[in-house]
C-alpha atoms as one frame of an Amber mdcrd trajectory, in Angstrom:
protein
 -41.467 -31.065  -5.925 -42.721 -29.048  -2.793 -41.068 -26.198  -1.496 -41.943
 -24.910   1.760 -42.061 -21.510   3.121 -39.590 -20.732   6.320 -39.481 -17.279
   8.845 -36.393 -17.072  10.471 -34.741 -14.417  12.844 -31.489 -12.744  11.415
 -30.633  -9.794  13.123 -33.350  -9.511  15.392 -35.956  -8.767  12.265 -37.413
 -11.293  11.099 -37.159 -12.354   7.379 -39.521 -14.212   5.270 -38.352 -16.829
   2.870 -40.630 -17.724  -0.347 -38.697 -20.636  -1.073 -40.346 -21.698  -4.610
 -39.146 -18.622  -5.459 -35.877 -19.293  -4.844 -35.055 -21.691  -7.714 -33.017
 -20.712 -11.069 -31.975 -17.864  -8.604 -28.038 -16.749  -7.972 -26.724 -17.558
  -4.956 -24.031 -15.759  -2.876 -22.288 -16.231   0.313 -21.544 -13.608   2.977
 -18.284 -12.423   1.546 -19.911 -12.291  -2.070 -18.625 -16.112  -3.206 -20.627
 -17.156  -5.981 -22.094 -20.541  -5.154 -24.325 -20.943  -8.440 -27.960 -21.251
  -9.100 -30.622 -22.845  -6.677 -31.338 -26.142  -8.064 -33.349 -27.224  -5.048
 -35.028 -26.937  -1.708 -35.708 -29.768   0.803 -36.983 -29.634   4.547 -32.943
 -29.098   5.778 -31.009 -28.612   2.190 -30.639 -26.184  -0.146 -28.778 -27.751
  -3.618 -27.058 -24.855  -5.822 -25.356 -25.518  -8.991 -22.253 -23.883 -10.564
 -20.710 -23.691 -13.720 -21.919 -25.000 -17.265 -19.534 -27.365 -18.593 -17.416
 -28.066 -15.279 -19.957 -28.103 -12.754 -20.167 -28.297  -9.274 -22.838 -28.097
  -6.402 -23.364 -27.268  -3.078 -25.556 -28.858  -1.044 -25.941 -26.087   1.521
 -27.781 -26.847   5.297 -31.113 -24.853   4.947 -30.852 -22.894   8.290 -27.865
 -20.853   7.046 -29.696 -18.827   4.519 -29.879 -14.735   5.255 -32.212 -13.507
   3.104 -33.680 -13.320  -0.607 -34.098  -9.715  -2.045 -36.292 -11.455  -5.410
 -33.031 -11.981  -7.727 -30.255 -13.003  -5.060 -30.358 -15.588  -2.053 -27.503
 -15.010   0.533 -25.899 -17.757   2.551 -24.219 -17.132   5.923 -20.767 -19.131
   4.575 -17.481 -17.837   3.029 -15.653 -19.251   0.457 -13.157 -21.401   2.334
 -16.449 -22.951   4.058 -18.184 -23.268   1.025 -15.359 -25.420  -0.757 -14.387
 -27.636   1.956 -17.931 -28.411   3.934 -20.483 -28.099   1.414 -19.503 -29.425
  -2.069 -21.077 -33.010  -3.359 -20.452 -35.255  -6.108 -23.709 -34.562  -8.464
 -27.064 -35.983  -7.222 -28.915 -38.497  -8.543 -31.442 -37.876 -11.522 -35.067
 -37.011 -10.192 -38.144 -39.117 -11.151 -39.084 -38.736 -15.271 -42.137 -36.283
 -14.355 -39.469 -34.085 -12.256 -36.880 -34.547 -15.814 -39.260 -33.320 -17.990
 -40.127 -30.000 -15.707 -35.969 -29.343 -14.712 -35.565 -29.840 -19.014 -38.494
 -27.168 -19.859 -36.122 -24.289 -18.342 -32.467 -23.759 -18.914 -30.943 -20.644
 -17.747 -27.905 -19.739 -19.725 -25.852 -16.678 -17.710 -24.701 -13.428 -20.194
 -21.460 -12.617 -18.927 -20.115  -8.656 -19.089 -16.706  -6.957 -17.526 -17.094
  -4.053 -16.054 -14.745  -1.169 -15.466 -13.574  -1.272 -11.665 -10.781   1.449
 -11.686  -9.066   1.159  -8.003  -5.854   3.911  -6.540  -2.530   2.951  -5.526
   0.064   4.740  -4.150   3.389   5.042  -5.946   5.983   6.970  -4.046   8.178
   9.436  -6.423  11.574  11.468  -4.877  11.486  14.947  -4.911  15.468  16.141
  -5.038  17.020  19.373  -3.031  20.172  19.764  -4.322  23.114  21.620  -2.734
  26.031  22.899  -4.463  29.276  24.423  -3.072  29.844  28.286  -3.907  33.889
  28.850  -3.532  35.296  32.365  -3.110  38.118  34.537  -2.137  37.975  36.080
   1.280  40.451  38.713   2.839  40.510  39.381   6.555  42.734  41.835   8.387
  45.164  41.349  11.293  46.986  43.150  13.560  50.709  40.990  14.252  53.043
  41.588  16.950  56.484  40.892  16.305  60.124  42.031  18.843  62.990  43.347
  17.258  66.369  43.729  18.865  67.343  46.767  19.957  70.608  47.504  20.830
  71.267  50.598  23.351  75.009  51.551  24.979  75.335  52.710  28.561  78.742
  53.777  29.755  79.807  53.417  32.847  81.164  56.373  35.032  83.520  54.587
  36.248  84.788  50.272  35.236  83.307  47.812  37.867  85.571  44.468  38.281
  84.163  41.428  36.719  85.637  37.663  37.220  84.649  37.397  33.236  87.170
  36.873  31.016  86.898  38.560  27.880  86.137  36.079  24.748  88.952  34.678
  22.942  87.353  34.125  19.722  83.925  35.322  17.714  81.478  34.435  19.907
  77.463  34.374  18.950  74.989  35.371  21.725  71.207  34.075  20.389  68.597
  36.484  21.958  64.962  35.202  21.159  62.760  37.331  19.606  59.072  36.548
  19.462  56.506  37.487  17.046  52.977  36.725  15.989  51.847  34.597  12.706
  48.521  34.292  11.418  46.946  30.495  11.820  43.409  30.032   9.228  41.003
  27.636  10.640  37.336  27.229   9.325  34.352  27.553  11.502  30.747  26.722
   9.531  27.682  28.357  10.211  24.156  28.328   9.536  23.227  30.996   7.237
  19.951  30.007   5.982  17.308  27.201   6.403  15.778  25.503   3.461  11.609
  24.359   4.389  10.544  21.844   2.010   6.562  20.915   2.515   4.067  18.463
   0.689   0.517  19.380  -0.113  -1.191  17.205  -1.476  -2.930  17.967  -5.047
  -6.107  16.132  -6.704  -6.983  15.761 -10.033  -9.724  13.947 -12.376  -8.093
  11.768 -14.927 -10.223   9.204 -17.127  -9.801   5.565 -17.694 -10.600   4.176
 -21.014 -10.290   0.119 -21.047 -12.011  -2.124 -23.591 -14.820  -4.914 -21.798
 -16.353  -7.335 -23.623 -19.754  -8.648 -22.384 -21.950 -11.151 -24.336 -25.000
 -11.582 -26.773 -27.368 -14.327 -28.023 -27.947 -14.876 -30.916 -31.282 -17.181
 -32.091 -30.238 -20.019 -34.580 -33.474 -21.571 -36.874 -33.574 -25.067 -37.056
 -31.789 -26.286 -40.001
């Protein structure tokens, strides 16, 4: 099988492509998806692989590829494109001589987890509280009040009245006023209260267990 080499602007640099270098490599589209391993290159295709035991491929057009750093080839496509535009049923088998050189190589992938700690914010309620303080309070007052006074002038001589005098006990009201003391309650601002955040860092350590995996070389039995 012949893989041919291709220089293609990305950018404005220009980028050079080894692609028989390119096979039993990972690749990855723009936003990271993992589309497999490069099974193939053709003059307009590139055919990636993914998955062991449930596998599918990609059969990606050729002119989308960004860039090979040696280990990973990038592909200008996202996920979403990458599952609805580029996935095909499995191709056919290559010729016997191609068999036997695709058999002589099978990449197996070691798989590890990784500690990827990320922040969120959680919110938490600092409380004020305010409690009533009741007490006694005394406040003085001056009160005016009339009384009845009662003064006698004689006359020098008796002046002619058309009154009659009263024929019975008779009650003459007089009003008197005076002065009482009315409480109302005014409130005031005695004091202001600031609260303030500041914001505080500190280090704290995640501990997690990961399991990643080994090989292990069975003899022939």
């Amino acid at each position: 099988m012949e893989y041919n080499n291709v220089e293609m602007d990305s950018d404005n640099e220009s980028t050079t492509i080894e692609w028989d270098n390119v096979i039993k490599k990972e690749a990855r589209g723009a936003d990271d998806y993992d589309l497999g391993e490069v099974q193939e290159v053709t003059d307009n295709h590139i055919l990636t692989q993914k998955g062991i035991m449930e596998k599918k491929w990609f059969q990606i057009p050729k002119h989308l590829a960004q860039g090979f750093d040696g280990n990973k080839l990038i592909l200008n496509i996202i996920e979403s494109d990458a599952k609805n535009l580029y996935v095909i049923d499995e191709p056919h088998s290559p010729p016997n001589d191609e068999i036997q050189n695709d058999n002589s190589e099978t990449t197996v992938p070691l798989i590890e987890e990784r500690l990827e700690p990320t922040k969120r914010e959680v919110v938490e309620e600092a409380k004020i509280i305010k409690e009533p303080v009741r007490e006694t309070k005394q406040v003085e007052m001056e009160l005016t009040h009339e009384e009845l006074v009662i003064e006698r002038k004689p006359l020098d001589e008796p002046r002619p009245t058309d009154q009659n005098p009263v024929e019975s006990r008779t009650e003459i009201k007089i009003p008197l006023k005076r002065e009482e003391i009315e409480v109302n309650k005014q409130s005031y601002v005695k004091e202001e209260i600031i609260a303030k955040k500041k914001p505080i860092t500190e280090t704290r350590t995640v501990s997690e267990e990961v399991t990643s995996e080994k090989v292990e070389e069975l003899g022939k039995e």
